[in-house]
C-alpha positions in Angstrom: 136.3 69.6 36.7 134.5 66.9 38.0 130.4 68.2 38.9 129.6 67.5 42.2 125.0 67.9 42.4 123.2 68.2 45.4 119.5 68.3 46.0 116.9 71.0 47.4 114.0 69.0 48.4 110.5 71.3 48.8 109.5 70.9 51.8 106.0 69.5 52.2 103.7 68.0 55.3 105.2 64.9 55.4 108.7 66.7 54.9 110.6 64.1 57.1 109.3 61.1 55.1 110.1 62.6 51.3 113.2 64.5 52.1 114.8 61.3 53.4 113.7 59.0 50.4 114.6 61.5 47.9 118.0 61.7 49.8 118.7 58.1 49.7 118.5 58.1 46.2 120.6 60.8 45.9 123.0 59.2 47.7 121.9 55.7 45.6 123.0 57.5 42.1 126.5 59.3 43.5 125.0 62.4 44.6 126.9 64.6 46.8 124.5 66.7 48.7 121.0 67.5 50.1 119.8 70.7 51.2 117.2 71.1 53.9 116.0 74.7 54.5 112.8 75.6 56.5 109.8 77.3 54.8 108.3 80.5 55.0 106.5 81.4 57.5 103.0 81.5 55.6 103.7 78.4 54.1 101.7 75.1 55.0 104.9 73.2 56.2 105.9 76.5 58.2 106.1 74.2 61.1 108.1 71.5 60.4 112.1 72.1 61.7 114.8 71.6 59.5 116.9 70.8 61.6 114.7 67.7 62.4 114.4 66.8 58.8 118.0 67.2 58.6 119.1 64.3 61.8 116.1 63.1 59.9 117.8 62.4 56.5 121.5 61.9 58.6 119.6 58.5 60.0 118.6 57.4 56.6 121.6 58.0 54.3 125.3 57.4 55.3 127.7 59.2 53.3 126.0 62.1 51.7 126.8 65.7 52.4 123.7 67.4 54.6 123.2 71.3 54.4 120.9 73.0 56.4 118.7 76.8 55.3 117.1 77.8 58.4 113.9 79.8 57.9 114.5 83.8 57.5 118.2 83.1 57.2 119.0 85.3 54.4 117.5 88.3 56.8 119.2 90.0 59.1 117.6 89.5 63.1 116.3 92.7 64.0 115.8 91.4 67.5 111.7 92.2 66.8 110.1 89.3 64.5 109.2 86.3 66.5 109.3 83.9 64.1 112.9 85.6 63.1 115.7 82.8 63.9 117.5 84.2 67.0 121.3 83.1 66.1 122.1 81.8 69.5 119.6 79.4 68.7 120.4 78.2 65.5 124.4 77.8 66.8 122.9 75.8 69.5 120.9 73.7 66.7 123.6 73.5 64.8 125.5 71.9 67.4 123.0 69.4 68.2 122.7 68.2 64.7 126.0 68.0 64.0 126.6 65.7 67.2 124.1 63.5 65.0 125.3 63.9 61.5 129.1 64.1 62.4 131.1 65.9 59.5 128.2 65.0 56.7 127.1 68.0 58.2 128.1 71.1 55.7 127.7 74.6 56.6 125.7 77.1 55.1 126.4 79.1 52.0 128.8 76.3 51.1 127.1 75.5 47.5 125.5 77.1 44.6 121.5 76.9 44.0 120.7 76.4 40.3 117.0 77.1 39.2 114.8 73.9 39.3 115.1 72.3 35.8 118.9 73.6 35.1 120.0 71.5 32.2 123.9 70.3 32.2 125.7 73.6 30.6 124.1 75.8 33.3 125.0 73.4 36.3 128.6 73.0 34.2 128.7 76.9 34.2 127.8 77.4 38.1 130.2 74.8 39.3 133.3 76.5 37.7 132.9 78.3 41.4 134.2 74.9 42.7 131.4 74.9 44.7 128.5 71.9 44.7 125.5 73.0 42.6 122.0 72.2 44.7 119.1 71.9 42.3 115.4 72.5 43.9 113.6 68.6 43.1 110.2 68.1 43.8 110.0 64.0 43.3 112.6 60.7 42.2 112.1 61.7 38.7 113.7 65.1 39.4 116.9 63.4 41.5 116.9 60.3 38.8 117.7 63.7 36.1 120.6 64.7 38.1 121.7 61.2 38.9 121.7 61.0 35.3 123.6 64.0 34.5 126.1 62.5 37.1 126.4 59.3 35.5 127.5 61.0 31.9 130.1 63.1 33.7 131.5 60.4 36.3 135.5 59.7 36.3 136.7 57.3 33.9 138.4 55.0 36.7 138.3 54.4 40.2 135.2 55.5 42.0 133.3 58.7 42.0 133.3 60.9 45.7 130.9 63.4 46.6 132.2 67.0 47.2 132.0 65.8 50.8 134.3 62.9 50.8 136.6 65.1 48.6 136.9 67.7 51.0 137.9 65.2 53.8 141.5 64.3 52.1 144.4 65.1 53.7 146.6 67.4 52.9 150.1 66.5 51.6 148.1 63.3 49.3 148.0 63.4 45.8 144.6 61.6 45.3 144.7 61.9 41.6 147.6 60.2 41.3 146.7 56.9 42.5 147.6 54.1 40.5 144.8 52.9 38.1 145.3 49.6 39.3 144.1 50.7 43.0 141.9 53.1 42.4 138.8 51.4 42.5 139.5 49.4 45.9 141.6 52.7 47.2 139.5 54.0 50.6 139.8 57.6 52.0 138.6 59.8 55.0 135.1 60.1 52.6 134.4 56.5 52.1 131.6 54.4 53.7 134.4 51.8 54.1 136.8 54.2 56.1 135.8 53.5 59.6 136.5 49.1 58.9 140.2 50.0 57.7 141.2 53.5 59.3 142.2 51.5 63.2 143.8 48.2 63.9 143.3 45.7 66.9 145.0 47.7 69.2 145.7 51.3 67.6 143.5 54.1 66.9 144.3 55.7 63.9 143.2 58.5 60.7 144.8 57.6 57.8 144.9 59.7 54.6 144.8 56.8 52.4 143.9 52.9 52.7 145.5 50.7 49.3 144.6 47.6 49.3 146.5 45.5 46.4 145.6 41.7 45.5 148.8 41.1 43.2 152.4 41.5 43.4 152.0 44.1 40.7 149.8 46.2 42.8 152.2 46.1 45.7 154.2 47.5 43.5 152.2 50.2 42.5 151.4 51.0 45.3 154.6 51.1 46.5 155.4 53.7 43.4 152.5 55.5 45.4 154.0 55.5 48.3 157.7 56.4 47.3 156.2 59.5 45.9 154.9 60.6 49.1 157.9 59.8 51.8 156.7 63.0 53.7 153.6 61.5 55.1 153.8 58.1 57.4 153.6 55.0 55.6 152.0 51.7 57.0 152.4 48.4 55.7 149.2 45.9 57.4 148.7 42.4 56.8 145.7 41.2 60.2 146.0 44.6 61.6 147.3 43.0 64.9 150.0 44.3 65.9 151.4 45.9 69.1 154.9 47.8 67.9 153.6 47.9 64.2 152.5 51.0 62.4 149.8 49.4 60.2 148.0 52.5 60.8 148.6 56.0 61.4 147.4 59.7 61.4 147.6 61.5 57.5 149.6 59.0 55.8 149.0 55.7 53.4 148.4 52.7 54.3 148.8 49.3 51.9 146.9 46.7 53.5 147.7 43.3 51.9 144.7 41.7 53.9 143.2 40.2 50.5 146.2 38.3 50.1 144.9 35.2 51.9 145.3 32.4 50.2 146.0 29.2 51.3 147.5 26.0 49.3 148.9 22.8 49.5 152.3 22.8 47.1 153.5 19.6 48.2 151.8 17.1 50.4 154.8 14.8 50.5 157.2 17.6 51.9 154.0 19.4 54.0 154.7 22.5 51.8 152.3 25.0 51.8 152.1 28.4 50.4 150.6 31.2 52.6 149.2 34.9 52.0 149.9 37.9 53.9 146.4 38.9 55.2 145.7 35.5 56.0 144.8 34.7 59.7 146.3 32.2 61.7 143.0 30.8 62.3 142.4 30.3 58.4 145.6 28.6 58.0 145.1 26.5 61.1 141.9 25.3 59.5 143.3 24.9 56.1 146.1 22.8 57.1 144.1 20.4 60.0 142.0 18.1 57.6 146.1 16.8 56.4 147.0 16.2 60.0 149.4 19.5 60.2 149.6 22.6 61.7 152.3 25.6 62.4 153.1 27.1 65.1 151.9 31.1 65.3 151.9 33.0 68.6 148.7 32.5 70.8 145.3 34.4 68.9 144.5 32.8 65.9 143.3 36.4 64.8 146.7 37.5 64.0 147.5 37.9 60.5 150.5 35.8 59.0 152.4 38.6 57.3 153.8 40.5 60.5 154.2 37.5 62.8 156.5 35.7 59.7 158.9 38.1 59.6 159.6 38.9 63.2 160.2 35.6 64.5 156.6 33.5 65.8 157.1 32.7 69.6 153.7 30.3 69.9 151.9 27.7 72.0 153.9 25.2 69.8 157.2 26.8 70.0 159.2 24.8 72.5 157.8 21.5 70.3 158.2 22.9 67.1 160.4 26.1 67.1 159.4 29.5 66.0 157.0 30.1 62.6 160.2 31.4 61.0 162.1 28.0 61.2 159.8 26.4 59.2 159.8 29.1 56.2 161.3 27.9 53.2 160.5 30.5 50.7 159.3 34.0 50.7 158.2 36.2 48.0 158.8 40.3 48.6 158.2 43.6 46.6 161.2 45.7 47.6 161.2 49.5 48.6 162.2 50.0 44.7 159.1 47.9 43.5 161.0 44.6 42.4 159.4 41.4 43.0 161.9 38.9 44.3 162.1 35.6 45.6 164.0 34.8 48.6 165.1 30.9 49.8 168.7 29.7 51.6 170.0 29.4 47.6 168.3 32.5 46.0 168.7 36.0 47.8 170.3 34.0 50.9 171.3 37.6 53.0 168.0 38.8 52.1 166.0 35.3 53.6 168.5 35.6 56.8 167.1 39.1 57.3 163.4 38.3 56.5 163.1 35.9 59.6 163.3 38.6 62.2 163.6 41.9 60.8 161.6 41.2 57.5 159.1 44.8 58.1 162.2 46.4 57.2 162.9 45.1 53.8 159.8 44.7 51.6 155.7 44.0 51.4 155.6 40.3 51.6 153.0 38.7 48.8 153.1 35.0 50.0 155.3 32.5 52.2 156.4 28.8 52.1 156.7 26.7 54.7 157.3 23.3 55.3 154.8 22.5 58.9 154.4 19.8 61.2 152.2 16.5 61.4 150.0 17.5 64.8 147.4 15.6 65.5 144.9 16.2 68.9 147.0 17.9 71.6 145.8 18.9 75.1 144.5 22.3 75.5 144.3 23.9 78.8 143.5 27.1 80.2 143.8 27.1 84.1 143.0 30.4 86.7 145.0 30.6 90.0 145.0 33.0 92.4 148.4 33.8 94.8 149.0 35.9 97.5 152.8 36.0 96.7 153.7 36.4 93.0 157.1 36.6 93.6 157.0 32.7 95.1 154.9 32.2 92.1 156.7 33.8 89.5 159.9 32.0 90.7 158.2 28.8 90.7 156.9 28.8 87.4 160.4 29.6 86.7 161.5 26.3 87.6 158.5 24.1 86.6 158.5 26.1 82.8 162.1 25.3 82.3 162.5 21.9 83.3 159.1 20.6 81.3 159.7 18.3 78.4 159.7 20.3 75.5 156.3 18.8 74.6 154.5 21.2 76.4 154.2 25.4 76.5 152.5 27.2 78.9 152.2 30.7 78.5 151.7 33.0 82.0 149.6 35.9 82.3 148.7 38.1 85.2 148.9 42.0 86.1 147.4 44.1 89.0 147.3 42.6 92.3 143.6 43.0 94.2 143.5 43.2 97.9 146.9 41.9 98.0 146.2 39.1 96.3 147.0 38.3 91.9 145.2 36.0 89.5 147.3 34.4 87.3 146.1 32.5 83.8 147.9 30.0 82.7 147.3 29.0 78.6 149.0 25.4 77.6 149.6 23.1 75.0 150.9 19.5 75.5 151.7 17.8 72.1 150.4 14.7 73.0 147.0 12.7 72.5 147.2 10.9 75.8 145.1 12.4 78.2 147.8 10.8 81.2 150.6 12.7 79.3 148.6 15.8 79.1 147.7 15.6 83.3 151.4 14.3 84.1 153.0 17.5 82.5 150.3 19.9 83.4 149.7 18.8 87.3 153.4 20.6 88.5 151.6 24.0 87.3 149.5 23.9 90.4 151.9 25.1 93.0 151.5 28.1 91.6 148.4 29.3 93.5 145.0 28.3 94.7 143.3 26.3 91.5 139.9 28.6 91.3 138.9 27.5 87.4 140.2 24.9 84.9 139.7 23.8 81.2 141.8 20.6 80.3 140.5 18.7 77.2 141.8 16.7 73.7 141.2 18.9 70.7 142.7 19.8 67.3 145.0 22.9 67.0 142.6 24.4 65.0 140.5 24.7 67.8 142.7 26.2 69.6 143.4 29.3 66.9 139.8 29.3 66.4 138.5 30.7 69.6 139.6 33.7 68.3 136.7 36.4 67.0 136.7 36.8 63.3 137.0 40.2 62.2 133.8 41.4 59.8 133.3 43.9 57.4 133.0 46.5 60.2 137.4 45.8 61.1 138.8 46.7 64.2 138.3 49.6 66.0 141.2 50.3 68.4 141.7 53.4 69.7 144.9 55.4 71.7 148.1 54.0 71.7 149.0 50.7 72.9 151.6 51.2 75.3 154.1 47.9 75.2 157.5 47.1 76.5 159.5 43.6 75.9 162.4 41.5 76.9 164.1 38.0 76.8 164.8 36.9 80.1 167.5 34.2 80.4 166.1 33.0 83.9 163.3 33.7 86.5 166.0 34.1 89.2 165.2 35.4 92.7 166.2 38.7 92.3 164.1 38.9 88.8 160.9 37.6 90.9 161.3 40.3 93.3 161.9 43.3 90.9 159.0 42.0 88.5 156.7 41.2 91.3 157.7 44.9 92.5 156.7 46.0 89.3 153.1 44.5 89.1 152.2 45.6 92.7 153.0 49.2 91.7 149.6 48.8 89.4 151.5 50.5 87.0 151.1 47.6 84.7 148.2 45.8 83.9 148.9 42.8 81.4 152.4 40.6 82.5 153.1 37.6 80.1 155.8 35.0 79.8 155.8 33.0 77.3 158.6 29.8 77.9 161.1 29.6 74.9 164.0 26.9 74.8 163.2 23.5 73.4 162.8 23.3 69.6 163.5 27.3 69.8 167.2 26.7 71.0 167.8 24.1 68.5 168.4 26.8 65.8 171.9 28.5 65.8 171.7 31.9 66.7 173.7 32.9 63.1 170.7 31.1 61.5 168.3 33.9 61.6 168.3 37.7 62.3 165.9 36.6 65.0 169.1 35.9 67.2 168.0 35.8 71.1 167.6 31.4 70.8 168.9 30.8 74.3 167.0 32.9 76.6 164.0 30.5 79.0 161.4 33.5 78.6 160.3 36.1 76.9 158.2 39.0 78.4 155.9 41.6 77.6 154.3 44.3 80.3 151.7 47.3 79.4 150.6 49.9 80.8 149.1 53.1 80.5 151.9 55.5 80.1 155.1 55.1 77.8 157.3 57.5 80.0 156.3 55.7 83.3 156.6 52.4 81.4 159.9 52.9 80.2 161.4 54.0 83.3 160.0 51.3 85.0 161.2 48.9 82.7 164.7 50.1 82.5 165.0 49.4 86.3 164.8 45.8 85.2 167.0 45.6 82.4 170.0 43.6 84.4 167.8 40.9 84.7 166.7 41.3 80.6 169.0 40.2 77.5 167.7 41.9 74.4 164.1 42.3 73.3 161.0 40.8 70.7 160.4 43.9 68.6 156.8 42.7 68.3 155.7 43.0 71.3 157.8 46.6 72.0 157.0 50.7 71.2 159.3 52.1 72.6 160.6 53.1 69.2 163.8 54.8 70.3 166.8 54.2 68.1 169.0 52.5 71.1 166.3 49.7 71.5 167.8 48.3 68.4 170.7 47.4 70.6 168.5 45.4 72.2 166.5 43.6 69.4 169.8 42.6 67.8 173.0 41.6 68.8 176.1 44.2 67.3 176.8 41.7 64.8 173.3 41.0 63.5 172.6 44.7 63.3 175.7 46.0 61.7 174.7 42.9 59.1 170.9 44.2 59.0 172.1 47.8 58.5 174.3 47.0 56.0 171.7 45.0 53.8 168.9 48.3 54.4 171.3 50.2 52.5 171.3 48.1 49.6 167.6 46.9 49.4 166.0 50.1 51.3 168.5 53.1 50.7 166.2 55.5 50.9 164.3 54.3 54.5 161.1 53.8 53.0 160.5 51.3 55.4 160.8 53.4 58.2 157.7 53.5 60.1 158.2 50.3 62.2 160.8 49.2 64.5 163.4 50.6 61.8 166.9 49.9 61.1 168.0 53.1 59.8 170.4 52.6 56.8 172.8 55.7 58.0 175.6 54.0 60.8 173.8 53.7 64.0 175.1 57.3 65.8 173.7 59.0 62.8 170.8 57.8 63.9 170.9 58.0 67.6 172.1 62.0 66.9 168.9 62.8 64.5 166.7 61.2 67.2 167.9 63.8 69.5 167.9 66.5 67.2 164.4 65.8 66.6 
């Protein structure tokens, strides 16, 4: 049994003061504990509060356990001692501190108190009650004993949690059996490091367990892990930005591949570079600009490579370039069954088809290959109109989005209307240095609306990717559920501009975004990829604030839709596979999960469910 120690500071006049330093070196030297109780009441520190001390000690430490002894508690209130705690009080008290403290904050009776001095076989003997043992410490030579005591007895591997942290797991997690590999790095409800890794960019979340492998090996492990416990959720996260992704969720494991990051340079002459996972676009943009190159990767350069490469890439360089997924020319996966495989057109062909579009489904991915583009400085522009008829507008930029030269992208955004009348933003790239080229193609854009604020200028495509914020040791803290649906839309017609403008003025929607394809995108066969939807002008994304509303919104406008970008989509029901792929592509896709996923382990994304697609339609409903 593993001895969790906790201290009993005395209390003294300057109680606040010595309690907390004594309790950040507890916390210092692995301690789990410290015990604040209130004195006697002919004692000299009679008046000082515990529960001040104990908010105190909560706003000097940040992971150790914090009990709390009011004064008189062991007697029973009689209702006629004054200085007897009345219990109404010390529930309200209780409250208040544990507002402050959050769960550090341990009830009473919950732990053993050893006599001051207690050597290692009497602390041994009083936690076989698998309770923590508090020892009564006077000054840092008495917590530096127990530290030390701590020390000798400390797990061989991995990292030693308080009694605290260990009763913060979740249930249905075997903690002990994580691999030795992971241990160390592995984060839980307990850790100091939990908050950074628990949520993504958009997605609350309360994870049971965060592994965070650097290898292929480790993958593997802690896929092993993770096979072992198919009864909680399983997340797979590369940036943590993703809208239809589960790189998080509530109770289960997470393997977060975000110190897989490195960028290299394989082959100058071919523009071959090999990419981690948990890179961000931003670090690859700015890896790749001092050779003149850069690849095409949606519109945030906060988005991490190893979702976007293996759904499909529709970017600010896409109708110039194609999608990221055309330019991948290798990619290296851990399978559901831990094998470490290498996919290209020659080697694992079926399996290289599948990655570029549906690649969540079929394996971690532990680095890419691709072969990118010479870009040099391109014009940037972000532009702010404001209409008073969206549907003109919308069927406008329609026309002037489909018949620009495939040099230039501009990606539409708007949502609510205000006072009847809708701001729209407008986000461009011309791949061209010549500032004439860059107003010629940008100037039909203004018919839109009224021009209200513009920023046109030269600059590299590193630039561009990175505006985005950089995410620090604190991570991302979403929260809720982002609620998403998606389309392709072969053609802004009249009757689509009327039913999405319908749409938007019904404020049920507040973020609208089209994102021009054709160009280099149709240039691909459709067979080419399991990202099959190449011929389609647009594709759209709308959110809002309730899935149900959403949804039946959304399916009022499906005539005008031909199939969907699973990124960019939760509605997670088994028919929207339909959607994402074509009959062909996902009898092919199911097909290939039943021989590299059998099992589903993959399961808790957009999933292609290895059972014939009624099977899975029928359990949906059952559920």
């Amino acid at each position: 049994m593993e001895l969790a120690l906790g201290i009993m500071p005395e209390l003294s006049a300057d109680a606040e003061t010595l309690t907390a330093d004594l309790a950040r070196q507890a916390e210092a030297g692995g301690l789990d504990l410290v015990v604040v109780r209130g004195a006697d009441a002919d004692a000299d520190t009679a008046g000082i509060d515990p529960w001040t001390a104990a908010v105190w000690v909560a706003g000097a430490t940040e992971s150790i356990g914090i009990g709390v002894v009011p004064a008189g508690a062991s007697e029973p209130f009689a209702g006629t001692d004054p200085e007897a705690p009345v219990p109404a009080v010390v529930d309200k008290a209780w409250e208040s501190a544990a507002l402050l403290a959050g769960p550090r904050l341990v009830a009473g009776s919950r732990w053993v108190v050893a006599p001051a001095g207690a050597g290692r076989a009497e602390l041994a003997a009083l936690a076989e009650s698998g309770l923590p043992v508090v020892v009564p410490v006077r000054d840092g030579a008495d917590v530096a004993r127990l530290v030390d005591i701590v020390a000798a007895d400390g797990p061989v591997g991995g990292r030693r949690r308080t009694g605290v942290a260990r009763a913060l797991r979740r249930a249905g997690i075997d903690y002990d059996a994580v691999p030795a590999s992971l241990a160390a790095t592995a984060v839980e409800p307990g850790d100091r490091e939990y908050l950074a890794v628990s949520s993504n960019y958009l997605r609350g979340g309360a994870p049971g367990l965060v592994l965070r492998p650097e290898t292929p090996e480790q993958v593997a492990d802690a896929l092993a892990f993770a096979r072992a416990h198919t009864h909680v959720p399983l997340g797979v996260r590369s940036g943590g930005h993703g809208v239809s992704g589960r790189s998080t969720n509530d109770g289960g494991v997470v393997v977060d591949v975000g110190r897989m990051n490195r960028v290299e340079v394989l082959d100058e002459a071919r523009r071959l570079v090999r990419i981690g996972p948990g890179a961000t676009w931003k670090q690859v943009a700015a890896a790749l600009d001092p050779y003149g190159w850069a690849l095409g990767s949606g519109d945030y350069g906060g988005v991490g490579v190893g979702g976007l490469a293996t759904a499909g890439g529709i970017g600010l360089l896409g109708r110039a370039h194609g999608l990221t997924i055309d330019h991948l020319r290798a990619v290296e996966l851990v399978l559901a069954d831990g094998t470490a495989v290498r996919a290209t057109r020659d080697d694992h062909p079926d399996l290289f088809w599948a990655v570029r579009g549906a690649g969540a489904n079929f394996g971690v991915a532990t680095a890419f290959e691709f072969e990118v583009d010479d870009v040099g400085e391109v014009g940037w522009a972000k532009l702010s109109l404001v209409t008073t008829d969206i549907e003109k507008s919308l069927l406008r930029f329609g026309e002037v989005a489909t018949a620009a030269p495939r040099d230039t992208t501009v990606f539409l955004v708007t949502g609510r209307p205000r006072q009847g009348q809708s701001m729209i933003q407008l986000y461009a790239i011309v791949d061209s240095p010549d500032p004439q080229v860059v107003v010629e193609r940008l100037t039909p854009f203004l018919d839109l609306g009224a021009l209200v604020q513009q920023e046109a200028y030269l600059t590299r495509y590193k630039d561009i990717m990175g505006q985005a914020a950089d995410v620090g040791p604190d991570g991302h803290h979403g929260q809720g559920e982002p609620v998403s649906r998606s389309a392709f839309l072969p053609a802004i017609t009249p009757e689509a501009a009327h039913d999405t403008a319908e749409l938007l003025r019904s404020g049920r929607v507040f973020f609208y975004e089209l994102r021009p394809m054709g160009g280099a995108i149709a240039d691909v066969p459709a067979h080419e990829t399991a990202f099959a939807h190449r011929t389609p002008a647009f594709q759209v994304t709308a959110m809002g604030a309730d899935q149900d509303d959403l949804d039946a919104r959304w399916d009022r406008l499906a005539r005008h839709f031909d199939g969907l970008y699973l990124s960019f989509d939760t509605d997670l029901r088994p028919e929207r596979l339909h959607d994402a792929f074509p009959p062909p592509v996902l009898t092919r896709l199911r097909d290939l999960k039943r021989r590299y996923d059998p099992e589903n382990l993959f399961r808790d994304n957009f999933n292609i469910d290895p059972r014939d697609g009624s099977d899975a339609v029928r359990a949906s409903e059952e559920a």
